[in-house]
C-alpha positions as CSV (number, residue, x, y, z in Angstrom):
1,X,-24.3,67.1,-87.8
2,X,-23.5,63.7,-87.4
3,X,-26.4,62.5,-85.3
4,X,-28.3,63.4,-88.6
5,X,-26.2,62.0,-90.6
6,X,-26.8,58.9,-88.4
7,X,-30.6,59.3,-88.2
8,X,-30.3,59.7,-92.7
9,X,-28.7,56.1,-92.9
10,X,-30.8,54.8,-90.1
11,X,-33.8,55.8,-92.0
12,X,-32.5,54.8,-95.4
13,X,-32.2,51.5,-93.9
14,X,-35.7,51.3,-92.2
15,X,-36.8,51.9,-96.0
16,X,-35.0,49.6,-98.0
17,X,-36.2,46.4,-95.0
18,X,-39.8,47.7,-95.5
19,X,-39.2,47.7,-99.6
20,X,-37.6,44.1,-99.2
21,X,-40.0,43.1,-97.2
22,X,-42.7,44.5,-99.3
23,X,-41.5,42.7,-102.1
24,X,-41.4,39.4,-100.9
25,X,-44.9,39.0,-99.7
26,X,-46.0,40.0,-102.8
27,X,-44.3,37.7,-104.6
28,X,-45.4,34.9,-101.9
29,X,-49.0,35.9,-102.4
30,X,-48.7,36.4,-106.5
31,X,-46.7,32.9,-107.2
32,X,-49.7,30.7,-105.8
33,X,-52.5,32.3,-107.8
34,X,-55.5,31.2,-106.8
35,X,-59.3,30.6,-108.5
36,X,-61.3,30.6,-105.5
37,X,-61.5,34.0,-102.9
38,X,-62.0,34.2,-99.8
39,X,-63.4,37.4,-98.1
40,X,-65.7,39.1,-95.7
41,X,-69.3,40.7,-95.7
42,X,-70.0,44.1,-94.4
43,X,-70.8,42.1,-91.8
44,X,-67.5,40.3,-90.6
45,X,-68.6,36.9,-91.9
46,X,-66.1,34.7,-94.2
47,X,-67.8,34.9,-98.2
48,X,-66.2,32.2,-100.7
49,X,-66.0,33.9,-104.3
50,X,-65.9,30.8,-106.5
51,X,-66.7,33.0,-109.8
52,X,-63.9,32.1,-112.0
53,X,-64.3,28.2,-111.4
54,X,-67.7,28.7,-112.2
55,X,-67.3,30.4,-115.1
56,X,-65.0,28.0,-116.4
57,X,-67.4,25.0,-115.7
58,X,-69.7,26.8,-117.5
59,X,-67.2,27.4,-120.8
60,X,-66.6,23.6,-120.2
61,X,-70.0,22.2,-120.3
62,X,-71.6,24.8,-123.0
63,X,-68.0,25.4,-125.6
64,X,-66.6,22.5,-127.7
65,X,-63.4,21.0,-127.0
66,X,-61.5,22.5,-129.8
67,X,-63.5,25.9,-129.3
68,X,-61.0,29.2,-128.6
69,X,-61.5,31.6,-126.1
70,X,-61.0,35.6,-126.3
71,X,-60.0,36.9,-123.1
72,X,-58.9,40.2,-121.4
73,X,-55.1,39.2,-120.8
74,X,-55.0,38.8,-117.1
75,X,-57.4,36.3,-117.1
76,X,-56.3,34.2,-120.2
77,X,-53.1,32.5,-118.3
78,X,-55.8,30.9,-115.9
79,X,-57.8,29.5,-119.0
């Protein structure tokens, strides 16, 4: 009984360092948003997904200065 009592608390404690851990890279990773994406092809090679700056080039050359925007609300912090 008390080895398994042992193995219970080792194990909680395995979990809670993986939830920490867990936690912190994602907040690393989500409190330096970024506009430009980097990823790979089927085929291993490094693709730059520059979509969002291009977009809002494109809502800079072709809106007016004082024009409003309607956006889906995970986007509309970034504009």
């Amino acid at each position: 009984r008390n080895w398994s009592v042992g193995l219970g608390c080792l194990l909680v404690v395995r979990l809670l360092v993986n939830y920490w851990h867990t936690c912190w890279v994602t907040a690393e990773q989500l409190s330096h948003p970024q506009i430009v994406l980097k990823g790979q092809s089927r085929t291993g090679e490094p693709v730059v997904i520059d979509d969002f700056r291009e977009a809002y080039w494109w809502l800079r050359d072709n809106t007016r200065t004082d024009s409003r925007v309607l956006s889906w609300w995970d986007y509309g912090y970034q504009i």
